[in-house]
TORKOL-4160 file (C-alpha; in steps of 0.2 Angstrom, whole numbers, padded with zeros to 4 digits, m for minus):
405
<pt num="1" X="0014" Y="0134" Z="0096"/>
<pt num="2" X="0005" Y="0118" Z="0103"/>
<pt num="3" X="0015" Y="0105" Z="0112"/>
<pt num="4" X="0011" Y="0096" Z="0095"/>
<pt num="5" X="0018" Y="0108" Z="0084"/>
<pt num="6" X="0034" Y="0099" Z="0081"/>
<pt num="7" X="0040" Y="0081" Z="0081"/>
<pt num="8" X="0052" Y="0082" Z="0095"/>
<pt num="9" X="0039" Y="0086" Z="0107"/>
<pt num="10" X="0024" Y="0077" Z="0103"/>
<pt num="11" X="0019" Y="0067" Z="0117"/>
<pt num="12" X="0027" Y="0048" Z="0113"/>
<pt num="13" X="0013" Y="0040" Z="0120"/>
<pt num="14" X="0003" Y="0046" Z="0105"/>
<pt num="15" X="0017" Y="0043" Z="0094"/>
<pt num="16" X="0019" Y="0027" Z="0102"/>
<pt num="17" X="0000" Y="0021" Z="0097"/>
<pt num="18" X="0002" Y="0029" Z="0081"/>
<pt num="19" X="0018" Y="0017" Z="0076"/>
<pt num="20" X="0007" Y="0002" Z="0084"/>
<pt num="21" X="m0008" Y="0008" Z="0074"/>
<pt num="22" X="0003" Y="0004" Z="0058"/>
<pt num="23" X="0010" Y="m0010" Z="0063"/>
<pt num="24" X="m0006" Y="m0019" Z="0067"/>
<pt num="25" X="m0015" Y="m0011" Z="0051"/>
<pt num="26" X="m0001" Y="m0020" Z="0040"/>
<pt num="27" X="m0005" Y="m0039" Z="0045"/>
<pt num="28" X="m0024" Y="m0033" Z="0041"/>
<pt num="29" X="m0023" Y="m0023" Z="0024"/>
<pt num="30" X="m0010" Y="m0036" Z="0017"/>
<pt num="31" X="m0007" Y="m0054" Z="0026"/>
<pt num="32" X="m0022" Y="m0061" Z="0018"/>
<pt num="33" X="m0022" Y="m0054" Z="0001"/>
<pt num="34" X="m0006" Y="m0064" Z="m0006"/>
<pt num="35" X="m0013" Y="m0080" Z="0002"/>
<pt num="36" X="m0031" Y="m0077" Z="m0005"/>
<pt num="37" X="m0023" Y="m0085" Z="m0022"/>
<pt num="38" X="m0017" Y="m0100" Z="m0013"/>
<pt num="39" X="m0033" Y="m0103" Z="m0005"/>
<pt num="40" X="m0044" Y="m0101" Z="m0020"/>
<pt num="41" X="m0031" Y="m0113" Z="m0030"/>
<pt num="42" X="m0033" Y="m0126" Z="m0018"/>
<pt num="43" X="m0052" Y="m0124" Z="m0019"/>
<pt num="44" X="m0052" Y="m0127" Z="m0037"/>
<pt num="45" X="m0051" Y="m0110" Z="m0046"/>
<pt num="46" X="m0039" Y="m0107" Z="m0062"/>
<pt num="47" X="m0026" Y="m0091" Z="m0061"/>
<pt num="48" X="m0037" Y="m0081" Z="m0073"/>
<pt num="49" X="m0053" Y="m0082" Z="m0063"/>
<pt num="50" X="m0042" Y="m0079" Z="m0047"/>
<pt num="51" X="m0035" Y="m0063" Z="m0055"/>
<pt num="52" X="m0051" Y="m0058" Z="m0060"/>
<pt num="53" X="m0058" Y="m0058" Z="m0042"/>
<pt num="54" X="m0045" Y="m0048" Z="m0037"/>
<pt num="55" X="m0047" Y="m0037" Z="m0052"/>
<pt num="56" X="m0065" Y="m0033" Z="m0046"/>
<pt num="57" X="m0059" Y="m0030" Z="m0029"/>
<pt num="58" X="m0044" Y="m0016" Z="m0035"/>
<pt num="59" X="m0058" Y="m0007" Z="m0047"/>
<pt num="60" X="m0068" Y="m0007" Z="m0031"/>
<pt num="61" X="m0054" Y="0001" Z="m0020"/>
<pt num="62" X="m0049" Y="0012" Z="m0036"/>
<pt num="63" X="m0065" Y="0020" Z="m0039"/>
<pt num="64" X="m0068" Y="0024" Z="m0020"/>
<pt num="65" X="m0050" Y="0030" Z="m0016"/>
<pt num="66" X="m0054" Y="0049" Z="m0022"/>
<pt num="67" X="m0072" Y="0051" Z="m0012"/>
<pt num="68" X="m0063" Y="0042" Z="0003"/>
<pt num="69" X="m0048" Y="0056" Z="0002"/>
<pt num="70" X="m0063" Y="0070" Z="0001"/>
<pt num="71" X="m0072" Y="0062" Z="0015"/>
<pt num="72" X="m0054" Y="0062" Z="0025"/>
<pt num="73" X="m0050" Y="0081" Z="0022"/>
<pt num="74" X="m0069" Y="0086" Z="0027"/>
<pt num="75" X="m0071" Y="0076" Z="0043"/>
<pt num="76" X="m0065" Y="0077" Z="0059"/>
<pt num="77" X="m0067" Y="0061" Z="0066"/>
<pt num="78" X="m0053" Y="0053" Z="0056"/>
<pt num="79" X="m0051" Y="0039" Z="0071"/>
<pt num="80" X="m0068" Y="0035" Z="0067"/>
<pt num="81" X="m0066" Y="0028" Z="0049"/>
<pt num="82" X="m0051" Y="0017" Z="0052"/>
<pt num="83" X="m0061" Y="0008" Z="0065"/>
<pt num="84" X="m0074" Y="0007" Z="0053"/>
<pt num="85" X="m0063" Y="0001" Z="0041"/>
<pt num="86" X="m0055" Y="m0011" Z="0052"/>
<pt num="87" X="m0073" Y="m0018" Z="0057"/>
<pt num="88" X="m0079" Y="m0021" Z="0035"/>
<pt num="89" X="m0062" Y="m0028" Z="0032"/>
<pt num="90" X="m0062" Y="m0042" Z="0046"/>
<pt num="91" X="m0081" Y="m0046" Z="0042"/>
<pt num="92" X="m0075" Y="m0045" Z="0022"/>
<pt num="93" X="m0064" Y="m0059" Z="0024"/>
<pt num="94" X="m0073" Y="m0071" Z="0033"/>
<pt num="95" X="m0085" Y="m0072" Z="0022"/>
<pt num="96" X="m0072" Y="m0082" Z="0010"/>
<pt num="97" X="m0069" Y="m0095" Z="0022"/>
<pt num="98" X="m0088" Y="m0099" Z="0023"/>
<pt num="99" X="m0092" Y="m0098" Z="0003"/>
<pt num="100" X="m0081" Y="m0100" Z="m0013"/>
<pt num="101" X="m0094" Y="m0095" Z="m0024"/>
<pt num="102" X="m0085" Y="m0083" Z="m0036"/>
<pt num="103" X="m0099" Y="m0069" Z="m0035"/>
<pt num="104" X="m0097" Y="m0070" Z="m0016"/>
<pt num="105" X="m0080" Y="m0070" Z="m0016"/>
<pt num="106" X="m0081" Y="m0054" Z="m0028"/>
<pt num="107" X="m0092" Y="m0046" Z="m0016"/>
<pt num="108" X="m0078" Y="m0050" Z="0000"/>
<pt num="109" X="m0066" Y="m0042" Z="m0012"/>
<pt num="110" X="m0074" Y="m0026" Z="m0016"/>
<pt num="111" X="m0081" Y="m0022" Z="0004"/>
<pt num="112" X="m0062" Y="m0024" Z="0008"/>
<pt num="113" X="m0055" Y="m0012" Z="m0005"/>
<pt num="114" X="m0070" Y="0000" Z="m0002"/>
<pt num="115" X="m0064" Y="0001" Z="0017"/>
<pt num="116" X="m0046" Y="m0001" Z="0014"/>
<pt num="117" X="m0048" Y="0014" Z="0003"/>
<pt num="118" X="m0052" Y="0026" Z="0018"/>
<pt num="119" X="m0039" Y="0018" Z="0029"/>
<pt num="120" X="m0021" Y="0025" Z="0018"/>
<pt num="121" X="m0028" Y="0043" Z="0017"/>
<pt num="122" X="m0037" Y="0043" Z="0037"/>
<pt num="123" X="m0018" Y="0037" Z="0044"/>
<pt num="124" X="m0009" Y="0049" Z="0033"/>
<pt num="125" X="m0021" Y="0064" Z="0038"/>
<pt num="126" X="m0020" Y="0057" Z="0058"/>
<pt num="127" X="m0001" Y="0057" Z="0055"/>
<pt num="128" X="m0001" Y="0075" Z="0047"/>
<pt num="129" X="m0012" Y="0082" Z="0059"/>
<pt num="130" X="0000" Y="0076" Z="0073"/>
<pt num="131" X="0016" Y="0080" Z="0067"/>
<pt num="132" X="0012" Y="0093" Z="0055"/>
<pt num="133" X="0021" Y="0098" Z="0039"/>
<pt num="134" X="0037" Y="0100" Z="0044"/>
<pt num="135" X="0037" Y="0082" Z="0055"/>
<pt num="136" X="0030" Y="0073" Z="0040"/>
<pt num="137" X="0043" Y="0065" Z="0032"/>
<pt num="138" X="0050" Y="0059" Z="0047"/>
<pt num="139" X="0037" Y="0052" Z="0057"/>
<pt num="140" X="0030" Y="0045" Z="0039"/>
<pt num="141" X="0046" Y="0035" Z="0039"/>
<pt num="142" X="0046" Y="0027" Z="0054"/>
<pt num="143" X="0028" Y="0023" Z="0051"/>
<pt num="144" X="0032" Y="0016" Z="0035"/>
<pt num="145" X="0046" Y="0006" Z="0044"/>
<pt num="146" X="0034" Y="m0003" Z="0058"/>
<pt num="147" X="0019" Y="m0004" Z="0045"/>
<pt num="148" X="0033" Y="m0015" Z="0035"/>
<pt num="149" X="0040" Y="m0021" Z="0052"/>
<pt num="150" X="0021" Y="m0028" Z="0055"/>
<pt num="151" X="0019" Y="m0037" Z="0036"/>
<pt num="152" X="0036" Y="m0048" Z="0044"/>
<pt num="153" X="0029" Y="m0052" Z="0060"/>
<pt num="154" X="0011" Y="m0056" Z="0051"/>
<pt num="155" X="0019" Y="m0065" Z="0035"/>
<pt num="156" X="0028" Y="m0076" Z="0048"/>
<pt num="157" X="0014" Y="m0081" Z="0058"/>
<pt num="158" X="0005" Y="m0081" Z="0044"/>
<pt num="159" X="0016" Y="m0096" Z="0038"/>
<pt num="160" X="0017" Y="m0105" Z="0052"/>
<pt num="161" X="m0002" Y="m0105" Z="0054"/>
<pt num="162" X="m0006" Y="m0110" Z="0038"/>
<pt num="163" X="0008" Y="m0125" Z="0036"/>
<pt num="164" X="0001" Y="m0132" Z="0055"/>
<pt num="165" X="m0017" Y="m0126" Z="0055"/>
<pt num="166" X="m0021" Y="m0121" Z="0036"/>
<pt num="167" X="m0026" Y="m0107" Z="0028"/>
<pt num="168" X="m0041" Y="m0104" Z="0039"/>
<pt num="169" X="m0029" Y="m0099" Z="0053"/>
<pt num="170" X="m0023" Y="m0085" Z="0044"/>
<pt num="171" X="m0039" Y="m0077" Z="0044"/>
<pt num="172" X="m0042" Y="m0077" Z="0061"/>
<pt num="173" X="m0025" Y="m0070" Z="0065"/>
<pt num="174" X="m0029" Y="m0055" Z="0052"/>
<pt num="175" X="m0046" Y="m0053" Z="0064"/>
<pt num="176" X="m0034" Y="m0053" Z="0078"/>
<pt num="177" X="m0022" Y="m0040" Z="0070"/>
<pt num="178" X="m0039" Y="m0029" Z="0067"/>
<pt num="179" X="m0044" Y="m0030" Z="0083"/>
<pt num="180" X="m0028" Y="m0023" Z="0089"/>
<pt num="181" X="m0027" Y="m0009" Z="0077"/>
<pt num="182" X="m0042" Y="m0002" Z="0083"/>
<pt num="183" X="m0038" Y="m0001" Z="0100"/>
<pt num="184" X="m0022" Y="0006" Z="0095"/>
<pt num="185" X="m0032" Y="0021" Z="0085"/>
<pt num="186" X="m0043" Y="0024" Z="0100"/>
<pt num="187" X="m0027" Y="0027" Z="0110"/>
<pt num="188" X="m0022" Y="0042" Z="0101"/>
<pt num="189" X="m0032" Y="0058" Z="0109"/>
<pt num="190" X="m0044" Y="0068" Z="0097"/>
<pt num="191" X="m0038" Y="0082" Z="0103"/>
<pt num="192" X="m0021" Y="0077" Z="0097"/>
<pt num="193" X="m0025" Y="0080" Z="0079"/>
<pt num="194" X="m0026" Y="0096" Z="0070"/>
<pt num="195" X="m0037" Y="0094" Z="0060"/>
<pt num="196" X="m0034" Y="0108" Z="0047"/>
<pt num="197" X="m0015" Y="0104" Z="0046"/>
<pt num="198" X="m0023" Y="0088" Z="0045"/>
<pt num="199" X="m0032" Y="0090" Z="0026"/>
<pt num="200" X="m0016" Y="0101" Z="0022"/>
<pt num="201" X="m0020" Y="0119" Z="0028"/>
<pt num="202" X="m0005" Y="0129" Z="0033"/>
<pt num="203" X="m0003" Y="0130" Z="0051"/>
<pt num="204" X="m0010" Y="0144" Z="0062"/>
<pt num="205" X="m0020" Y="0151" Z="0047"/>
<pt num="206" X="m0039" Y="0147" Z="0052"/>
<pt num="207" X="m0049" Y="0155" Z="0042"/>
<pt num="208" X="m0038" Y="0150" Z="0024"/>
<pt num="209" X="m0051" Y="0142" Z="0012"/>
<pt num="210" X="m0048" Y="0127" Z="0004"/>
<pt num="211" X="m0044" Y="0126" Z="m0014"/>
<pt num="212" X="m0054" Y="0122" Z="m0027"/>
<pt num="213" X="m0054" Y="0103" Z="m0032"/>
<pt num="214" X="m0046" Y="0109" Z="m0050"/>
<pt num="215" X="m0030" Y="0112" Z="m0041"/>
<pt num="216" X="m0027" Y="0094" Z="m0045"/>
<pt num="217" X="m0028" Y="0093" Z="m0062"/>
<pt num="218" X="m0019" Y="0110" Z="m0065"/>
<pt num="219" X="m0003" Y="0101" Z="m0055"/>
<pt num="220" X="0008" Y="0094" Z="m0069"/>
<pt num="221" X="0020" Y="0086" Z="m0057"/>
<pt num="222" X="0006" Y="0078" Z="m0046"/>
<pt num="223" X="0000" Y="0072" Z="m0064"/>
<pt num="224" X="0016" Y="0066" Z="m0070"/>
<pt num="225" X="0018" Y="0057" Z="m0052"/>
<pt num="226" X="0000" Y="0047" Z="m0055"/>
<pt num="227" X="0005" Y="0042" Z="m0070"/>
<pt num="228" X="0024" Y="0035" Z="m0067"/>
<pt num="229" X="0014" Y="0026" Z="m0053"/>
<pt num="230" X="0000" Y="0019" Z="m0064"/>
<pt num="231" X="0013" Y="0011" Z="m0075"/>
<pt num="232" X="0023" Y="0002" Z="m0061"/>
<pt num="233" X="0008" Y="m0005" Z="m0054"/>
<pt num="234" X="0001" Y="m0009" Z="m0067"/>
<pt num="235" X="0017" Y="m0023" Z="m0069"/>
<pt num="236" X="0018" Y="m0024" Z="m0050"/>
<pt num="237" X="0004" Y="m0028" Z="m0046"/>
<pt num="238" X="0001" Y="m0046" Z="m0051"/>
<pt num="239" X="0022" Y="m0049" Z="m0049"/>
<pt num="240" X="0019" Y="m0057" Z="m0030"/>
<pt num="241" X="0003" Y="m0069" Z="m0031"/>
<pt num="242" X="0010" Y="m0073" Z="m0047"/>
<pt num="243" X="0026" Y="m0079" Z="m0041"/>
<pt num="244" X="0016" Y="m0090" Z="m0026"/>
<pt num="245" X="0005" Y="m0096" Z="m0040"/>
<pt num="246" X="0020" Y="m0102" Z="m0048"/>
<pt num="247" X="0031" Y="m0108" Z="m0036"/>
<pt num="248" X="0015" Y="m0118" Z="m0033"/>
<pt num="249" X="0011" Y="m0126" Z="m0050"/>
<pt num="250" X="0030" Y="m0131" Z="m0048"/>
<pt num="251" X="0027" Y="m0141" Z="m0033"/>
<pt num="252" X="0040" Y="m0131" Z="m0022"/>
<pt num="253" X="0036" Y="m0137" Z="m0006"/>
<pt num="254" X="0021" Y="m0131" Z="0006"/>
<pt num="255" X="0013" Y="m0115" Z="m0004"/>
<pt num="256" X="0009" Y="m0104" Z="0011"/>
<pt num="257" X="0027" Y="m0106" Z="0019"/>
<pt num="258" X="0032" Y="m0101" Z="0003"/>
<pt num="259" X="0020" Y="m0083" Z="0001"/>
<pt num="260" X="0026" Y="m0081" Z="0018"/>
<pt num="261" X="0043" Y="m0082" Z="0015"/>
<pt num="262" X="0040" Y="m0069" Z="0001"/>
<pt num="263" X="0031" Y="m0057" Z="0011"/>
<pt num="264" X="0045" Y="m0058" Z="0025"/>
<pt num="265" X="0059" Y="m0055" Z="0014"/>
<pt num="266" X="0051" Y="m0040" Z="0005"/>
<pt num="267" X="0046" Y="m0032" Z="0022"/>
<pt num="268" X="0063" Y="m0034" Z="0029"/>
<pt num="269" X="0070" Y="m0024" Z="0017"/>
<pt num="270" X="0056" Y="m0009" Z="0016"/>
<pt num="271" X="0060" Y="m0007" Z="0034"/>
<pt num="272" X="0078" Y="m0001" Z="0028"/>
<pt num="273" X="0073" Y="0006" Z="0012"/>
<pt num="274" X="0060" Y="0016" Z="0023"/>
<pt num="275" X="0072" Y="0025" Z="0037"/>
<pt num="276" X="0083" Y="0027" Z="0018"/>
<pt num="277" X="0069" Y="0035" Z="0009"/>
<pt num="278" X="0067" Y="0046" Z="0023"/>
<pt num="279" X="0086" Y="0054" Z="0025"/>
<pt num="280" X="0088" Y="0053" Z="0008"/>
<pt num="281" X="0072" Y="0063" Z="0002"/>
<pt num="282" X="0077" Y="0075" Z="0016"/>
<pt num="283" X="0096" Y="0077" Z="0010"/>
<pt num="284" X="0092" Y="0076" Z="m0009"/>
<pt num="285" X="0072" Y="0077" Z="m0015"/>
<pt num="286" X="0062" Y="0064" Z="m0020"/>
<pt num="287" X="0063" Y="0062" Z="m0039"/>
<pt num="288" X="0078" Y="0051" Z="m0034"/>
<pt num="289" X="0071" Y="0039" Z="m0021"/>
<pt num="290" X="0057" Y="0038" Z="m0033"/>
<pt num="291" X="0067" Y="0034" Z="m0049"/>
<pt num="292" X="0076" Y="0022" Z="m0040"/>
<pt num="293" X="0060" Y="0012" Z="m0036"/>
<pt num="294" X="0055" Y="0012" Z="m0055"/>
<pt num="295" X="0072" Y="0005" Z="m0060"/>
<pt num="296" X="0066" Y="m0010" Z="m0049"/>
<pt num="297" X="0055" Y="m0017" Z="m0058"/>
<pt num="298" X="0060" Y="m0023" Z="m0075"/>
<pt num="299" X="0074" Y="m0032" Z="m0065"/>
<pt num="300" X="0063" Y="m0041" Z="m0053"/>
<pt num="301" X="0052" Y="m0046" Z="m0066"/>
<pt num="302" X="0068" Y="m0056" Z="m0075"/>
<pt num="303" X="0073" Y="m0064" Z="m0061"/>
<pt num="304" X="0054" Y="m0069" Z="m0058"/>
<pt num="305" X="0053" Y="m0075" Z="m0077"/>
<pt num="306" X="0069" Y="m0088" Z="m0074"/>
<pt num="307" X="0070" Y="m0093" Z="m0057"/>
<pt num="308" X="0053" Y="m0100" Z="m0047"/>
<pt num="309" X="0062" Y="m0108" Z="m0033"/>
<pt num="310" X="0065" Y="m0106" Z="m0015"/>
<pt num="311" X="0084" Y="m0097" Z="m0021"/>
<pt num="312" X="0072" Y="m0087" Z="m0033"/>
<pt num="313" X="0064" Y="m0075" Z="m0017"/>
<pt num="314" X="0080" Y="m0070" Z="m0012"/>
<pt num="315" X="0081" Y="m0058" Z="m0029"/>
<pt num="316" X="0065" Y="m0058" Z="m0032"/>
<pt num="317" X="0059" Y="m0049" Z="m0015"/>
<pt num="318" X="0074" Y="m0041" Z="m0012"/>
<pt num="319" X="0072" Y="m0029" Z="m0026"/>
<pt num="320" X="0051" Y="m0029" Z="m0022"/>
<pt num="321" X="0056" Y="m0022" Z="m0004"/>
<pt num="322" X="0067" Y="m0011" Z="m0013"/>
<pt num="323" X="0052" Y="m0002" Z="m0024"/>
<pt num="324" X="0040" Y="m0004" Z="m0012"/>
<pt num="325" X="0049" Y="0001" Z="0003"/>
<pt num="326" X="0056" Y="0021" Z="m0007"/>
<pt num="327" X="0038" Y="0023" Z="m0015"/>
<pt num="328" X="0030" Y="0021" Z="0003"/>
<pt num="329" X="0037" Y="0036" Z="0012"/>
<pt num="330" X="0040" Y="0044" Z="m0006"/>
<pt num="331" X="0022" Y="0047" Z="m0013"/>
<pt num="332" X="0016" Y="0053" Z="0001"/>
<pt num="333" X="0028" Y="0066" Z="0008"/>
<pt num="334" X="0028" Y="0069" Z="m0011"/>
<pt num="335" X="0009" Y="0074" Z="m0013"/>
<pt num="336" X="0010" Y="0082" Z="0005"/>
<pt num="337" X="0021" Y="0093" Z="0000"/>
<pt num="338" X="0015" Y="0098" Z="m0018"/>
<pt num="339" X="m0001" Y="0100" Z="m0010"/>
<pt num="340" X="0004" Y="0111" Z="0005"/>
<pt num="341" X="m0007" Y="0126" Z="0006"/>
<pt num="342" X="m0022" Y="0120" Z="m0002"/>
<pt num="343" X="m0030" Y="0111" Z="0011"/>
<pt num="344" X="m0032" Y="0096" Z="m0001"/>
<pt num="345" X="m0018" Y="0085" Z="0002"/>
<pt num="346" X="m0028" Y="0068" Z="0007"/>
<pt num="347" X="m0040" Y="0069" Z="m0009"/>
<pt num="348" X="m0025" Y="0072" Z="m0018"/>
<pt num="349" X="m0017" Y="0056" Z="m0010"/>
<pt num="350" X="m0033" Y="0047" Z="m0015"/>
<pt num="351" X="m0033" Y="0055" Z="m0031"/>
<pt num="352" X="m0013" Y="0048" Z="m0034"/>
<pt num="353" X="m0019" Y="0032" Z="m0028"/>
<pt num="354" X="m0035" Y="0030" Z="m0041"/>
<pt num="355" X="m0024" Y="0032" Z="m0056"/>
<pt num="356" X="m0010" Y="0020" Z="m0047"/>
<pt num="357" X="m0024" Y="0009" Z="m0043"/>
<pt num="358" X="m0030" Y="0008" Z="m0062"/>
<pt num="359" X="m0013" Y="0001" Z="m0064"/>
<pt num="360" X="m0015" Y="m0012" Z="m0049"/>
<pt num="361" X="m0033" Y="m0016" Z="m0052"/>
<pt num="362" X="m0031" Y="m0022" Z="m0071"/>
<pt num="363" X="m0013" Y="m0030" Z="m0067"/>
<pt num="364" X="m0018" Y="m0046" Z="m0058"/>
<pt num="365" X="m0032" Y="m0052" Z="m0072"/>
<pt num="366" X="m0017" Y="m0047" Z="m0085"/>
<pt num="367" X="m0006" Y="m0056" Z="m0076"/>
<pt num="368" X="m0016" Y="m0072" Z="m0074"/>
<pt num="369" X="m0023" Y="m0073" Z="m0092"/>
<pt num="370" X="m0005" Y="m0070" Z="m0099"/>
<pt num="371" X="0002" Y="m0085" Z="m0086"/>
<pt num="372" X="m0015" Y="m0095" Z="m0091"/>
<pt num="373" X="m0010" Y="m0095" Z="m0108"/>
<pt num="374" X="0006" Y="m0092" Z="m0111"/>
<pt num="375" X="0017" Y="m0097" Z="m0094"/>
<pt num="376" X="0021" Y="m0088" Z="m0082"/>
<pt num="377" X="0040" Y="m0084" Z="m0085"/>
<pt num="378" X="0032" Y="m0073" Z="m0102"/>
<pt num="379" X="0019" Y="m0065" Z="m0088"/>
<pt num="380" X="0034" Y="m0059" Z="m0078"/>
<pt num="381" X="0043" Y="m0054" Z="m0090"/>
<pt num="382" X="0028" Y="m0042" Z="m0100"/>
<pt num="383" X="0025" Y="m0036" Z="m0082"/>
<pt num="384" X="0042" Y="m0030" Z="m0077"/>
<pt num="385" X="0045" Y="m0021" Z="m0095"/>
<pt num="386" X="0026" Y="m0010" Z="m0091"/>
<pt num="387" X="0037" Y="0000" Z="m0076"/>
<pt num="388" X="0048" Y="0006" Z="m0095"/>
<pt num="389" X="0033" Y="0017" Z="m0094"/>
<pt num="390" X="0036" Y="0025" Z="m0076"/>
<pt num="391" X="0055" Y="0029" Z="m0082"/>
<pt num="392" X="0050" Y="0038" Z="m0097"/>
<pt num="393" X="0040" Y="0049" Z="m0090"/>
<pt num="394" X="0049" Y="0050" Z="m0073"/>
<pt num="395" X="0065" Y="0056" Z="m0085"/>
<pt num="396" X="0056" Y="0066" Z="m0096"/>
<pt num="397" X="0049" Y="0076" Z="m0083"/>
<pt num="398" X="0062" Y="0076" Z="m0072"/>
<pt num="399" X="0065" Y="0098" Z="m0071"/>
<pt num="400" X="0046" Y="0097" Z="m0067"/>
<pt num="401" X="0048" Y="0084" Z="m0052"/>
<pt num="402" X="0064" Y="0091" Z="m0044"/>
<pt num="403" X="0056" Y="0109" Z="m0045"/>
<pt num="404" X="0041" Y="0102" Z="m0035"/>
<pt num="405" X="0053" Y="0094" Z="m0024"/>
């Protein structure tokens, strides 16, 4: 057994730059997208086109998710495509600070979910490889836990940025946050990853063939997973730009302090509903951690409908933190685990993440048309009652999901 084989004695310099690659990877991926609506609104666009743009962007990421996850299993230079990823994203977002032009804009959208799609499966192989199987859930935890941990440091700077400098500050220090993230990638060895462990191989069993790419449509629980997860976001989705776009149409005081302020309550509370998820899928399985998450929704989304205020985050995010923070250790360990064996475990994350991606992708022009023409508190409403959906079938097949488990 290799010095990596087990958690407990990987080397915690690796471990170390894996936590500060996830960190620095969360300001990138997410501190500009919930401020992108604010800016656009300030440039003059209406909540439908703004949910449209980012609707092109989530097909994009959707379409690109399963080859991305294919690309992760066959290569061995995993590093490699998060610093690409890293490099479009940065270059992506400028372009919306020279041009406004909606067909420009659209194009920013769709290079950043094109490399953002390579960047959840490359980390969640590097992490696999490192730790292996039986480290997964764990380390996948505490990298949930400082990827969260970074969304509060970055929403806060964010904030104060944007209230003293404008938005265009926040772009900069989302470059900055890239920049960081790929040193931190380069610090982890090569040599560190396995990478057959890494795609979902069993350990020490070299010359095991991958499985066939039907093995993910003959899973029912991995289908019954996709689709719970499509449903939530579908209503998810739109929830937090929404409720920025709203607060702002309500005139509640500066509209960037107020995203921030949204972000950094959610992420407070993923960093405890992380390390939760973590000791409670070890001690009891996932389907609970992931029902839990589900039940979340329809709640947050009447709170949304009634209270667009600076008192109205406290619930709101609370409860987003809550089913963001389960379902981002849970899906993965989730699909890690189903898919152990078959040496298809990161095109089956992408695969998991197309289908909850449909979801996403369409839920921010639903969103906006429904709030453009019927008010927002009716869009909150309608798109806390689509996660019904996820615990229907989350119930239903309950015997099939604890069984995976």
């Amino acid at each position: 057994m290799s010095k990596q084989a087990a958690l407990g004695v990987t080397d915690k310099r690796i471990i170390w730059s894996l936590q500060s690659l996830n960190f620095f990877m969360a300001d990138l991926q997410a501190g500009v997208g919930p401020f992108l609506g604010i800016f656009l609104l300030a440039h003059g666009w209406k909540s439908g086109l703004i949910g449209s743009v980012m609707t092109i962007g989530g097909v994009a990421g959707m379409i690109m998710t399963i080859p991305a996850g294919a690309l992760i299993d066959a290569t061995k230079r995993k590093r490699f495509y998060v610093v690409i990823s890293a490099v479009f994203t940065i270059l992506a977002s400028g372009i919306i600070l020279f041009t406004q032009e909606f067909w420009l804009v659209s194009i920013s959208q769709v290079a950043t979910a094109i490399a953002g799609s390579a960047i959840g499966p490359a980390i969640i192989g590097i992490t696999l490889g490192i730790v292996k199987q039986k480290g997964f859930n764990k380390q996948n935890g505490y990298n949930q836990a400082f990827n969260h941990a970074g969304n509060v440091v970055g929403s806060a700077l964010s904030g104060y940025l944007g209230y003293k400098f404008g938005i265009t500050a926040i772009f900069i220090l989302a470059a900055f946050f890239g920049i960081l993230s790929i040193i931190s990638v380069l610090l982890i060895p090569a040599n560190s990853i396995d990478d057959d462990v890494a795609r979902g191989m069993r350990e020490g069993e070299k010359d095991e063939k991958a499985s066939g790419f039907k093995v993910l449509f003959q899973c029912k629980s991995l289908l019954v997973l996709a689709g719970a997860l499509a449903f939530f976001h579908l209503g998810n989705g739109a929830m937090l730009p929404l409720y920025g776009l709203a607060a702002a149409a309500s005139g509640n005081g500066n509209a960037s302090m107020f995203v921030a302020m949204t972000i950094i309550i959610a992420q407070l509370v993923m960093i405890g509903t992380s390390l939760l998820a973590m000791k409670m899928a070890d001690k009891s399985g996932y389907w609970l951690v992931l029902f839990i998450s589900f039940l979340s929704l329809p709640i947050r989304g009447l709170f949304a409908a009634y209270m667009h205020s600076h008192i109205g985050i406290y619930p709101v995010q609370i409860l987003d933190g809550v089913g963001a923070g389960l379902q981002s250790v849970a899906v993965p360990g989730l699909v890690a685990h189903i898919l152990n064996g078959t040496g298809r475990v990161n095109i089956g994350q992408g695969a998991v993440m197309t289908v909850q991606g449909l979801g996403a992708s369409l839920s921010p022009a639903i969103g906006g048309w429904i709030a453009q023409g019927m008010g927002y508190s009716s869009a909150f409403m309608i798109l806390g009652a689509f996660a019904i959906g996820s615990i229907l079938l989350w119930t239903i097949f309950a015997k099939t999901i604890k069984d995976a488990c």
